[in-house]
N, C-alpha and C positions, 0 to 999 in steps of 0.2 A: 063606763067603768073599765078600765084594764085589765088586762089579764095576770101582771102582779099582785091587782087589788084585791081578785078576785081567788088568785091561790091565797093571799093573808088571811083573807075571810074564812076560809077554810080551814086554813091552819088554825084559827081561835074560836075554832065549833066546837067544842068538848062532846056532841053525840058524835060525832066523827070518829074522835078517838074512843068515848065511850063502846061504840059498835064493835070499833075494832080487835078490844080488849076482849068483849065479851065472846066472839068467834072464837080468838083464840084459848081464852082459857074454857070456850065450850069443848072445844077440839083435842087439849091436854085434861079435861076431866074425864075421859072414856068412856067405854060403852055403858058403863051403871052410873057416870055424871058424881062419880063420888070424888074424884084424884085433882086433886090442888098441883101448883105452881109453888115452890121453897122458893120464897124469897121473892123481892122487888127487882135483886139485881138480876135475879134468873129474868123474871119475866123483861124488866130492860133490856137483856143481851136476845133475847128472843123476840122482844118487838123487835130492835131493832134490823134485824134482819126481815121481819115480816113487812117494816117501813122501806127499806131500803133493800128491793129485789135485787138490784147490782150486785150490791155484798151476799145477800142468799145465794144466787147464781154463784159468787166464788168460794163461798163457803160449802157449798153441796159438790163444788170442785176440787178443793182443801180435804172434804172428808172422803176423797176417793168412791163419791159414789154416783153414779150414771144417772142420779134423779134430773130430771127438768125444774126449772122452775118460770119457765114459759116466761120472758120478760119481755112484753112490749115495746116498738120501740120510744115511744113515747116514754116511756118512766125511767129508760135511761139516761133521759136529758133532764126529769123532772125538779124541780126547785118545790114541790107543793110540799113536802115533811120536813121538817128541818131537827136533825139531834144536835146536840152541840158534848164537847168534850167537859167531862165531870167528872168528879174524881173518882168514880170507878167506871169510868169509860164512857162509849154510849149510852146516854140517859139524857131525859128529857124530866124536868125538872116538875113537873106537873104527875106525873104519874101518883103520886101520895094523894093531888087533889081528885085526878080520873077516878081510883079506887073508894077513896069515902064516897066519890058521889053517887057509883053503883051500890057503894053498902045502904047509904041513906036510900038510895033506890030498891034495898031489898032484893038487888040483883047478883051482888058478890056479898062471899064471907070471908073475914080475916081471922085467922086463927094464929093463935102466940102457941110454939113450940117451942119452950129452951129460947132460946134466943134468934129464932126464925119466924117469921111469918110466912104459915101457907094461906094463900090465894086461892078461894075455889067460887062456885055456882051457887046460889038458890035453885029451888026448883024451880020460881019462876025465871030467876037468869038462865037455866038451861033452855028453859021453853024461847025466851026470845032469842040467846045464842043460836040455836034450832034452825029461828025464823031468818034472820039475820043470813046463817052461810046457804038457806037456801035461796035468798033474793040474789038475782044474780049483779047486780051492785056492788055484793060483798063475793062473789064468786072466786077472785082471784084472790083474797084474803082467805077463802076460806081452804082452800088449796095448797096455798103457802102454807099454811096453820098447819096443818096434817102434813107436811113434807119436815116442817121445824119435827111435828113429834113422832113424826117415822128415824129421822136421823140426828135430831138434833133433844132430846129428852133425856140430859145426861143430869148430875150434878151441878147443883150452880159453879166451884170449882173449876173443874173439869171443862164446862161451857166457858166460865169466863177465860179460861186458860187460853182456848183455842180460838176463841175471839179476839187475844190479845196479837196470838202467836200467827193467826192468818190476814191480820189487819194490824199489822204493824203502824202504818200511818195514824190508828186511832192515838197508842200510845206516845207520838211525839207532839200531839195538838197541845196548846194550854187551854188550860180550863178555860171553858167560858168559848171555845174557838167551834164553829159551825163544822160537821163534816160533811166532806163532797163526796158526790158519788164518783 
C-alpha cells in the first residue's frame, strides 16, 4: 500500500475527525464543560487552523502574539487533511455529518439559539474529550486546542473576519478548489 493510499484512508476515517472535534470542543467548553462553540462556521474557521498548523503558526503571528505552535517538520509538507474553498471559506463539507454522528453518539449537543447553533459536550463527551487530549496521539491537537481558545475565542464574525483578512489566498480559491499549505 502507498503512502497516498494510506493518508486517503485516513482522510475517510470519520473517528479521526470525530476525535479531533471532540478535543477541541472539550477544550472551548471550560473548566465546568458547560460553554459551546456559536456556530458551524466558528467551529470551521477553528478547525481549520487546528487542521492546518502552518496557517495557526501564521495566524498566532497575524494576532501579534509570541504563542508557539510547535509545527513539525513533517506537517508542513503534509497532504493527510485536505479543506477545500466553500462558500464561507475553509470548510470541509462533512462537518454537518461529524456532528450528528457524535450527537447519535450522545457525545455532542446542538442547541438552536435564534438562528445560531451552539455546539457543546455531553458529559459523556467531556469524559472521552478528557481521554482523548490526554492520549498523547491527540497531544499536539490537544495543544493547539487551547492555544485556538487562549487567542483565538472571539465571535464567529470577528474570527471569520480575521481569517479572511490573514489568508487572503483563501478568498481568491473557487469553490470546490483544495487549500495548500
Amino acid at each position: 500500500m502507498n503512502l497516498f493510499r494510506i493518508l486517503a484512508d485516513l482522510e475517510e476515517n470519520d473517528e479521526l475527525h470525530e476525535g479531533r472535534l471532540l478535543v477541541l470542543l472539550g477544550v472551548f467548553a471550560g473548566r465546568k464543560g458547560n460553554q459551546t462553540i456559536e456556530g458551524l462556521t466558528k467551529l470551521a474557521k477553528l478547525d481549520f487552523l487546528l487542521r492546518y498548523p502552518v496557517f495557526l503558526e501564521r495566524a498566532l503571528r497575524a494576532g501579534n502574539t509570541d504563542a508557539e505552535a510547535n509545527v513539525a517538520e513533517h506537517e508542513r509538507k503534509s497532504v493527510e487533511s485536505t479543506m477545500v474553498r466553500y462558500r464561507y471559506g475553509p470548510w470541509d463539507f462533512r462537518y454537518r455529518r461529524f456532528i450528528n454522528l457524535l450527537v447519535a453518539k450522545d457525545l455532542v449537543t446542538v442547541e438552536v439559539r435564534g438562528r445560531t447553533i451552539h455546539i457543546g459536550l455531553t458529559d459523556a463527551g467531556l469524559e472521552v474529550a478528557k481521554q482523548l487530549a490526554e492520549n498523547d496521539a491527540y497531544s499536539d491537537i490537544a495543544n493547539r486546542s487551547r492555544l485556538l481558545k487562549r487567542h483565538f475565542d472571539w465571535a464567529p464574525t470577528r474570527l471569520m473576519k480575521f481569517i479572511y483578512a490573514t489568508f487572503p489566498e483563501i478568498v481568491t480559491l473557487r469553490l470546490g478548489e483544495e487549500i495548500e499549505q
